[in-house]
C-alpha positions in Angstrom: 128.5 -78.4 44.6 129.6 -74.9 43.6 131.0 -73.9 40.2 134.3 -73.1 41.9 134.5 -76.7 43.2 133.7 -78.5 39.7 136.2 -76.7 38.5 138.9 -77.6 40.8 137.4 -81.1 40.5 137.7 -81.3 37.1 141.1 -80.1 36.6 142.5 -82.7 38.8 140.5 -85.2 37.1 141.7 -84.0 33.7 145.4 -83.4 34.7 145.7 -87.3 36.3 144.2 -88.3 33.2 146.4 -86.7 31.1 149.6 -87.7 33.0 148.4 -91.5 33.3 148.1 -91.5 29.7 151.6 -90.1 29.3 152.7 -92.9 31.2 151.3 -95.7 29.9 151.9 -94.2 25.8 155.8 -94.0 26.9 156.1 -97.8 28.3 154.2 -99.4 25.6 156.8 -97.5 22.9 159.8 -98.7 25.3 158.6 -102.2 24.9 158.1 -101.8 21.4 161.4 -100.1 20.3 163.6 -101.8 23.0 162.6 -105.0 20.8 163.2 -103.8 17.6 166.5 -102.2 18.9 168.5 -105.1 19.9 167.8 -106.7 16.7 168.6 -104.2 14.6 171.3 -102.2 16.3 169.7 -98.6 14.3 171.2 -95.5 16.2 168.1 -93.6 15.0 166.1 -96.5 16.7 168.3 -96.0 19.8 167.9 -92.4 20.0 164.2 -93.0 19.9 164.2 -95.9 22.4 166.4 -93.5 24.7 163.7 -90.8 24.1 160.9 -92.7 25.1 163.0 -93.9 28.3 163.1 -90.1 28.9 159.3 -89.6 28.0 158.9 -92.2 30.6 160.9 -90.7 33.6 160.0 -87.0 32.9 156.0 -88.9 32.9 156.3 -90.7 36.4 157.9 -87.7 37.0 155.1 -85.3 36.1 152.7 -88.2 37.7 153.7 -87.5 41.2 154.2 -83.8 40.8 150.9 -82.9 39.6 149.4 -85.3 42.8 151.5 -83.3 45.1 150.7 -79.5 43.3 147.1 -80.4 43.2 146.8 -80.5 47.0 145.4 -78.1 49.2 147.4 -74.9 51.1 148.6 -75.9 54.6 150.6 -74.1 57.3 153.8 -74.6 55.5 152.9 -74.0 52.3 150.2 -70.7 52.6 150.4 -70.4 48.5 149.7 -74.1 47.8 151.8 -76.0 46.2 151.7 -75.2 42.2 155.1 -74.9 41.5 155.7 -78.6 41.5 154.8 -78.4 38.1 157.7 -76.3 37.5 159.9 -78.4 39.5 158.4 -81.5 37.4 159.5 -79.4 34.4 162.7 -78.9 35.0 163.1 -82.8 35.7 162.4 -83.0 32.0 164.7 -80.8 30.7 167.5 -82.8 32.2 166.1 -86.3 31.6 165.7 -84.7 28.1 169.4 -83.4 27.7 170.6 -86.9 29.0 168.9 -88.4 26.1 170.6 -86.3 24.0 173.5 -86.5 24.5 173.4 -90.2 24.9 172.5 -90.5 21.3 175.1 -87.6 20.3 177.9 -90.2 21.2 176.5 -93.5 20.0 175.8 -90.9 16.4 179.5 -90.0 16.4 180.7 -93.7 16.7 178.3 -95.2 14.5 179.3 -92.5 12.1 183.1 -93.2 12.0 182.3 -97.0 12.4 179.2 -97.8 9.9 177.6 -101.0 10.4 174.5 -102.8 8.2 170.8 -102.4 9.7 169.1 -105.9 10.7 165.0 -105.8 10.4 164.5 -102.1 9.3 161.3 -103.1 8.3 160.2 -103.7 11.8 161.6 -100.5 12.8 159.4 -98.8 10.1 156.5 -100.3 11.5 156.8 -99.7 14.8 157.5 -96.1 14.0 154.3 -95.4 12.4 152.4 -97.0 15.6 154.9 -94.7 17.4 153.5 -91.8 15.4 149.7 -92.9 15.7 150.1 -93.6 19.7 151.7 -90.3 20.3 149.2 -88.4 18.3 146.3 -89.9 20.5 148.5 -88.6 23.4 149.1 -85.4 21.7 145.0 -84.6 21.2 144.2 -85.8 24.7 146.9 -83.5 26.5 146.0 -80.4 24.1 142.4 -80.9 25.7 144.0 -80.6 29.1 146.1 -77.9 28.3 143.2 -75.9 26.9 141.0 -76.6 30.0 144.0 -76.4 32.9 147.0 -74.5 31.5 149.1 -76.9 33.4 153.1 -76.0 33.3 153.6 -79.9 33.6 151.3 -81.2 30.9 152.5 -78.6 28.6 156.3 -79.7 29.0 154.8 -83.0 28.4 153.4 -82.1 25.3 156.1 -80.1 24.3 158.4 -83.1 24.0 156.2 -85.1 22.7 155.5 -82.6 19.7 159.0 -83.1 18.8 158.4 -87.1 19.1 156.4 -86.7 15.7 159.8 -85.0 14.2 161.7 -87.7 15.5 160.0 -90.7 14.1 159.3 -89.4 10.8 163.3 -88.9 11.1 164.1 -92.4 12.5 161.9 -93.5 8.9 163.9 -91.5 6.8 167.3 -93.0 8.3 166.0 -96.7 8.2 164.4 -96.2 4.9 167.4 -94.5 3.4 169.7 -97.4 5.2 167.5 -99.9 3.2 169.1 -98.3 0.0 172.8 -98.5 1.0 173.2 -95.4 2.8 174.4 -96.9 6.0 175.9 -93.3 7.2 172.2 -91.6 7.0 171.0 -94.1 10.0 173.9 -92.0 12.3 173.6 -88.0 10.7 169.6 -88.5 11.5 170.8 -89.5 14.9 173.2 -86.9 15.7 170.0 -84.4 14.1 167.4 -85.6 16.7 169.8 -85.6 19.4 170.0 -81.8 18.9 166.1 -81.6 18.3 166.0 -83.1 21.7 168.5 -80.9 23.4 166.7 -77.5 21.6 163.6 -78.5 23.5 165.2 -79.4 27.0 166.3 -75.9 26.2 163.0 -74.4 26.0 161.4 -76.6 28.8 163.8 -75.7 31.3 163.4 -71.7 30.9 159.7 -71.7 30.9 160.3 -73.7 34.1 163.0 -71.2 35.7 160.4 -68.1 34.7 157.8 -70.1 36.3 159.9 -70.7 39.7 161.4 -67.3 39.1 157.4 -65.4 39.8 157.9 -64.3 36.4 154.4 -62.0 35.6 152.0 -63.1 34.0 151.3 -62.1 30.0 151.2 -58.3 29.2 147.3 -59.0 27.9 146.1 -60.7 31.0 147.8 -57.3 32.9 146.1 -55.2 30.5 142.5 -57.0 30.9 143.0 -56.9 34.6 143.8 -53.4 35.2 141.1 -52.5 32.7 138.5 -54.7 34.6 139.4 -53.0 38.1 138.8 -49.3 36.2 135.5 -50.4 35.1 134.1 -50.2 38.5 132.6 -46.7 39.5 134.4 -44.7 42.2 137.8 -46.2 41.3 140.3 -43.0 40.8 143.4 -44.8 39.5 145.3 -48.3 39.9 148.8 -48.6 40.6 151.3 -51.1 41.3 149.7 -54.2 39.9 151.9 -57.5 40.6 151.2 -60.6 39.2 152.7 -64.7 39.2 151.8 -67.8 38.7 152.0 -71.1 40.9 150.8 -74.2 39.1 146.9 -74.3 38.2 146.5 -70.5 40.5 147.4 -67.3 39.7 148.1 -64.7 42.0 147.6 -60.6 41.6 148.1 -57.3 43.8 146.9 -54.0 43.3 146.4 -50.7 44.9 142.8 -49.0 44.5 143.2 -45.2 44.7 139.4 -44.6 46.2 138.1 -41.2 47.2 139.7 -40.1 50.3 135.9 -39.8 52.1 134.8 -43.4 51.7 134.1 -45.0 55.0 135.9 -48.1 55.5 133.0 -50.3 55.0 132.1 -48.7 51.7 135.9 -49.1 50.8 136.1 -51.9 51.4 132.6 -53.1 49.6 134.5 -50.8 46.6 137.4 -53.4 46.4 135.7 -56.2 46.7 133.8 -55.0 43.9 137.2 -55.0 41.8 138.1 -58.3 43.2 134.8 -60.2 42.3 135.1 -58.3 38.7 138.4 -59.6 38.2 138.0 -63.1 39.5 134.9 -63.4 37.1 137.0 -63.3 34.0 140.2 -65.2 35.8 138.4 -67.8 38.0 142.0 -69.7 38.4 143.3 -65.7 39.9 143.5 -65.1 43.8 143.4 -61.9 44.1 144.3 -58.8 47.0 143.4 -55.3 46.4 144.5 -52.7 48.9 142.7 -49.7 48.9 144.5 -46.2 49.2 143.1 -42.9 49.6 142.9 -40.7 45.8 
């Protein structure tokens, strides 16, 4: 097996893994919170239920979207088919602003109409297993992300990162609601909800930059160009284009050669650059033309 193949191998074994967890980390907190929910009627509670209902669709959703962007190019699909990710990641921002603005209204009512929490101490608990669950989920998706770079997982993560926020929040409410401050149960509500919404925000335009062919970092240009001038007989580079598309990158350049070169040993010339570049950037395919200098 080549390195290039344990690599692609390993990625898909590490991105299924990472959204299966997802999955299964969401439904166990619905379960858990659902319960504790109906018998204490919490709108911090609620906005965290709702949340992990979102975790759970924009999970199943990322499930299916990271199968279908892990498979191979085909006829109708010559650049493969990454940008599910992005797709995936949109998904969440909307299942995330949903949840949002669910919990804006229930905060808004419960805020003119105050009511006495049932079982916070339940609440509490299950919080704090909230908080320990999503931090195993947190270190195994960081792992992923470090070793992929996935648009998906990292969406995934994102939300979850703001889970921690959250729970520590829905604590605060219950524990404050414990002391007579029935009010604080629905401000800490309305204050997740636009948590939440800030980070649909932020996962829906790293999507839409994604979708849009947006270039890749200024560094990764930089380190590219100055790879392709490191190889002898290259006059000049120009017109270097750059996007991304799920786990694969994708880069253009022009090589300005000297105008005498025969073909073949133009030719060897860019494949020089491309072999240099792809070295650094295993995850990059990459096309040089090659123009006279």
């Amino acid at each position: 097996m080549t390195q290039q193949t344990f690599d692609a191998t390993e990625r898909a074994r590490l991105l299924k893994l990472a959204t299966r967890a997802s999955v299964a980390v969401a439904l166990l907190l619905i379960a858990l919170k659902g319960g504790v929910w109906l018998a204490s009627g919490s709108v911090s509670l609620l906005a965290g239920l709702i949340d992990s209902v979102m975790d759970a669709g924009a999970s199943i959703i990322n499930l299916f979207a990271v199968a279908y962007a892990l498979k191979p190019a085909d006829k109708e699909h010559r650049f493969g088919h990454g940008k599910a990710e992005a797709l995936a990641g949109l998904a969440q921002a909307a299942f995330i602003t949903g949840s949002a603005l669910l919990v804006l209204l229930q905060g808004v009512d419960r805020l003119l109409h105050p009511q006495p929490l049932e079982t916070a101490w339940a609440g509490i608990a299950v919080m704090l297993f909230s908080i320990v669950a999503t931090l195993g989920l947190l270190a195994i998706q960081r792992h992923v992300i470090q070793r992929t770079g996935s648009t998906a997982i990292g969406a995934d993560a994102l939300h979850y990162r703001s889970d921690l926020l959250l729970n520590l929040s829905i604590i605060a409410a219950l524990l404050l609601a414990q002391l007579g401050l029935q009010r604080a149960d629905a401000v800490f509500g309305l204050g997740i909800a636009l948590f939440i919404g800030f980070g649909a925000v932020q996962i829906g335009r790293q999507a839409v930059q994604i979708l849009m062919d947006r270039e890749l970092p200024d560094t990764v240009r930089a380190h590219a160009l100055q790879i392709a001038r490191s190889i002898p007989g290259v006059l000049d580079i120009h017109d270097l284009r750059t996007r991304e598309s799920g786990q694969h990158w994708f880069m253009q350049l022009h090589l300005e050669l000297p105008a005498d070169l025969t073909l073949a040993e133009a030719h060897a010339r860019g494949e020089q650059v491309r072999l240099a570049i792809v070295e650094h950037y295993p995850q990059a395919e990459v096309l040089v033309h090659k123009d006279p200098g």
